[in-house]
C-alpha positions in Angstrom: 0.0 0.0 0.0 0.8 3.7 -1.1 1.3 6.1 1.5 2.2 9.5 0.9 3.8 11.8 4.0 3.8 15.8 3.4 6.2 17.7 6.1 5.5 21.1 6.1 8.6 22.7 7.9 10.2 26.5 8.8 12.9 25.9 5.9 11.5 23.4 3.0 8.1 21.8 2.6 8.8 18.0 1.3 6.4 15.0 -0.1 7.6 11.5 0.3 6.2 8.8 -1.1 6.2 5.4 0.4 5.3 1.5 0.4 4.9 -0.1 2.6 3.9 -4.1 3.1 4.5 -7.2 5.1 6.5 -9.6 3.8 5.5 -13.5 4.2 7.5 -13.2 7.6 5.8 -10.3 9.1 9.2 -7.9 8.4 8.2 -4.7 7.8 9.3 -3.7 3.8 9.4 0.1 3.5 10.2 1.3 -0.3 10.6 4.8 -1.3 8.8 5.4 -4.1 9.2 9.1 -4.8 10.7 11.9 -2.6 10.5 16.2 -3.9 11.4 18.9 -1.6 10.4 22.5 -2.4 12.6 25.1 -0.2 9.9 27.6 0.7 11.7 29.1 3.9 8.2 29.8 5.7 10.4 31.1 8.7 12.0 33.8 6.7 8.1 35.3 7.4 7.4 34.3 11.1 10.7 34.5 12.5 10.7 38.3 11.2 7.1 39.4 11.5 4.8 36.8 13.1 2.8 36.0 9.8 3.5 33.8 6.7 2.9 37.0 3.7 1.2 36.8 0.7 3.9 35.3 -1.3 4.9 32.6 0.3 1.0 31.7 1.2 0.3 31.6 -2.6 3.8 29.6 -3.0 2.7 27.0 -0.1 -1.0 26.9 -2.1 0.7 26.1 -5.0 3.2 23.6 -3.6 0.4 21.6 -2.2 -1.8 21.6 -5.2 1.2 20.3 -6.9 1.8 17.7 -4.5 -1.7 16.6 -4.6 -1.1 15.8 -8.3 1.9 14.0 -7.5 0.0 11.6 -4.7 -2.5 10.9 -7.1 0.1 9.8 -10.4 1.8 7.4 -7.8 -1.5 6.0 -7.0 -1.4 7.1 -2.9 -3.8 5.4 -1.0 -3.8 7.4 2.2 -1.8 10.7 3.1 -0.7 13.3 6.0 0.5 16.7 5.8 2.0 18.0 9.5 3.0 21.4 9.8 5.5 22.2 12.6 6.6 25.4 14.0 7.0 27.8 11.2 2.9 27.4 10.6 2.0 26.7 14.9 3.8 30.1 15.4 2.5 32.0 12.7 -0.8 34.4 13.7 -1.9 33.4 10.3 -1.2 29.9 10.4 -4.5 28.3 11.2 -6.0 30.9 8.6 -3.9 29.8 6.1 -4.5 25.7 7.1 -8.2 26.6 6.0 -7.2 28.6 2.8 -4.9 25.2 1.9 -7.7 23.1 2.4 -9.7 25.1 0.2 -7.6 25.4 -2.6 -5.7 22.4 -2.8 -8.1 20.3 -1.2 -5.1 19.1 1.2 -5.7 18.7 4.7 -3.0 20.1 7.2 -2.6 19.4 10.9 -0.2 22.0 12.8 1.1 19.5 15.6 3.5 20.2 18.5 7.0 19.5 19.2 6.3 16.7 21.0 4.0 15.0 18.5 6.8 15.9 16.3 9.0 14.3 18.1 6.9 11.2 18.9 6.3 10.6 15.2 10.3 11.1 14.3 11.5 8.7 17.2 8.5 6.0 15.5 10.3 6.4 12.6 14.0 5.8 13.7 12.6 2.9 16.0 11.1 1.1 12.7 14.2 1.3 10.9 16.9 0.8 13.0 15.1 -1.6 15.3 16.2 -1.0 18.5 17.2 -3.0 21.2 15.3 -3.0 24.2 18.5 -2.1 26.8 19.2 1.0 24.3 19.8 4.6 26.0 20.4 7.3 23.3 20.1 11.4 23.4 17.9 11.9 20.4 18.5 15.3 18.5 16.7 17.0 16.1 17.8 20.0 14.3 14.5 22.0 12.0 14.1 25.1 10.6 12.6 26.3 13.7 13.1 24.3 16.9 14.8 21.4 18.0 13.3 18.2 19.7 16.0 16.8 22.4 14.7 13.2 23.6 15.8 10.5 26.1 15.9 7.2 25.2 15.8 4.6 27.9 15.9 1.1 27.6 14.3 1.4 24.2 12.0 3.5 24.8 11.2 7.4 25.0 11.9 8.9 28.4 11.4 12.4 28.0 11.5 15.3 25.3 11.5 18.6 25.1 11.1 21.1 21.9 13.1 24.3 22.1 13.3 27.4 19.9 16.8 26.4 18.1 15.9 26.4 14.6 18.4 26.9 11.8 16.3 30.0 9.8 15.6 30.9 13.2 19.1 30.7 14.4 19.8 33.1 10.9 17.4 35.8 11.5 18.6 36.3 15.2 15.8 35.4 16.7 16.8 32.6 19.2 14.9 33.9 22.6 16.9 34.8 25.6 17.3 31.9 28.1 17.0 29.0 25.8 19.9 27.5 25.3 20.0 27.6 29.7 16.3 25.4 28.9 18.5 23.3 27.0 21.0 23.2 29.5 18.8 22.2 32.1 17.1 20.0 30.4 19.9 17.9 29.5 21.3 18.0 33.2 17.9 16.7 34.0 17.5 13.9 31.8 21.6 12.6 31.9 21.9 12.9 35.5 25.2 11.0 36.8 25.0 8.2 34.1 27.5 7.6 31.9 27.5 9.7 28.8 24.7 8.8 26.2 25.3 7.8 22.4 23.5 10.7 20.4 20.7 10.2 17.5 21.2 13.0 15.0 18.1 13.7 12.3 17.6 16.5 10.1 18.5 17.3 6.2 22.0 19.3 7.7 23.4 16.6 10.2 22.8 13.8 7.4 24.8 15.5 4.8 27.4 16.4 7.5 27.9 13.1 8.4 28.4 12.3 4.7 30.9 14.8 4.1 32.5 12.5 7.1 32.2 9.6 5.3 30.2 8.0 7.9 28.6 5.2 7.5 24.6 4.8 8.5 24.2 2.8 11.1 27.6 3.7 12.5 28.5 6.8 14.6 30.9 9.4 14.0 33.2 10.9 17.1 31.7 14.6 18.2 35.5 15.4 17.3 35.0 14.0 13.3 31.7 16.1 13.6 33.0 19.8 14.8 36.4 19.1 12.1 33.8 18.8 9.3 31.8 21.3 10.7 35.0 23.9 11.0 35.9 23.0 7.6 32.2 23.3 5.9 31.8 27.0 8.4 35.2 28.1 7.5 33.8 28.0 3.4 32.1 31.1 2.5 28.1 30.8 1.1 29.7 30.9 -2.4 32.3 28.3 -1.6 29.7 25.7 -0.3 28.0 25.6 -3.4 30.5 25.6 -5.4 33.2 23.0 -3.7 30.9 20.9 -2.1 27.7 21.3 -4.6 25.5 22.0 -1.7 21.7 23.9 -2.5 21.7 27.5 -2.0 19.0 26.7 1.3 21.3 24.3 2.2 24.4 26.4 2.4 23.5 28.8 4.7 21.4 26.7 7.3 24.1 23.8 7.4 26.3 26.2 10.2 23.7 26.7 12.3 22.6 23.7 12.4 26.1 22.1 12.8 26.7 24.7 16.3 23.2 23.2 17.6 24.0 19.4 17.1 28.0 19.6 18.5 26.7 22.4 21.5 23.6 19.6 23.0 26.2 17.0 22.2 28.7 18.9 24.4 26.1 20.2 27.1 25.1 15.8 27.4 29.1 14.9 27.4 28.2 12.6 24.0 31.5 11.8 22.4 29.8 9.8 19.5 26.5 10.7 17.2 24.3 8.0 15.1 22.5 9.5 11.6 20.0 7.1 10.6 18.6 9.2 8.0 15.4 9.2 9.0 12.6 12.4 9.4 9.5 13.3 10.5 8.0 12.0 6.9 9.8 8.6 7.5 7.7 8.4 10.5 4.0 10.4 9.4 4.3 7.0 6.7 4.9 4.7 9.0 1.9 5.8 11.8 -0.2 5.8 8.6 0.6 1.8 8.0 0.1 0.9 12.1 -3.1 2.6 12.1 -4.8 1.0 8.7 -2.8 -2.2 10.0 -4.5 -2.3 13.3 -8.1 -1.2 11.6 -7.7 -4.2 8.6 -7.3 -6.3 12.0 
């Protein structure tokens, strides 16, 4: 069955495109069938004036009639479209959900950070099957916030969503006080243990770990990260683009995102990080097969 996954963030707006079955054995068999990614940059609106503007409302309209289209070519049997905090911090943003529904007939739900987080961490759990005596410091870098998560024995302790976003991060608009939330936070939830293995997700920590030539299922040192990091930061916009054939929305948010991954990483006293490559649209497809699953049941 077709399932189609639409991830409305502050710094791209993507469609993915999934199958998903059960093989004779009852293994889960997850096929990508089509992934497109539109950089849109709603935060360059919020972050600066609390609305999404005219433009990039028509653009986002547009976008989604488009990807409506697309779901309906690769013969999508069920969909979800989740906003995150770009559109929940936006005044406009539940005005504009209604004017999306309208025109493109696509219907949006503007979830939390810790739904968010909830349907990210279902996603990494299905793919890299974790073991029940796991403990992990899960990280997620967006446009607009970061989810930091405990994972304890297998399963999700605690999170917390915090206003660290990358095109938040550019346009100065990181509030006062929370990176000490973060602080505290972490302190909280690592205690006198010893120091966790970090998850890293998001577009900018996956091509920073291939730039390390990591592997996927095998971490990288927090050292390997920040020497990548120093040499990709030390590029100028241009330089990115050109040396290492990075997007132009990927150029810019790739530093701040790098600072947020290696400063939490720092903060927990994690020497090592894990990329699984895995997103929020990983894990909207794969609460879409559990729940048609259980109902076919």
């Amino acid at each position: 069955m077709k399932f189609g996954a639409i991830d409305i963030g502050s710094n791209a707006v993507r469609l993915l495109v999934e199958e998903v079955r059960r093989t004779p054995s009852g293994r889960l068999h997850v096929e990508k069938v089509s992934f497109t990614r539109v950089p849109l940059r709603l935060g360059d609106d919020v972050f600066e004036t609390g609305t999404i503007g005219p433009a990039k409302s028509e653009a986002l309209v547009k976008t989604m009639k488009a990807f409506w289209y697309l779901m309906d070519v690769h013969g999508v049997e069920n969909y979800r479209a989740c906003a995150t905090s770009a559109m929940r911090e936006a005044e406009n943003g539940k005005e504009l959900r209604s004017w999306v529904k309208r025109k493109a007939n696509i219907d949006i739900e503007i979830i939390d950070g810790k739904h968010e987080a909830d349907l990210i961490f279902g996603g990494f759990t299905a793919v890299a099957g974790m073991g029940a005596t796991d403990d992990f410091l899960y990280i997620d870098v967006g446009g607009g916030s970061t989810e930091v998560t405990l994972i304890r024995n297998g399963l999700r302790l605690r999170s917390q969503s915090f206003k660290l976003g990358t095109v938040r991060a550019l346009k100065g608009r990181i509030p006062d006080g929370e990176w000490d939330a973060v602080a505290s936070f972490v302190e909280q939830v690592t205690g006198e243990g010893d120091a966790l293995l970090s998850i890293g997700t998001g577009g900018n920590i996956n091509r920073l770990h291939r730039l390390a030539g990591g592997a996927r299922f095998e971490p990288i040192s927090r050292d390997r990260l920040r020497e990548v990091h120093d040499q990709v930061k030390a590029l100028t916009y241009e330089e990115r683009m050109e040396q290492l054939g990075m997007k132009p929305d990927r150029a810019d948010v790739i530093v701040p995102a790098g600072d947020i991954y290696l400063r939490v990483m720092e903060l927990a006293g994690s020497d090592q990080i894990l990329v699984p490559k895995v997103g929020l649209s990983d894990g909207m497809v794969l609460a879409q097969f559990a729940e048609w699953e259980a109902a076919s049941n």
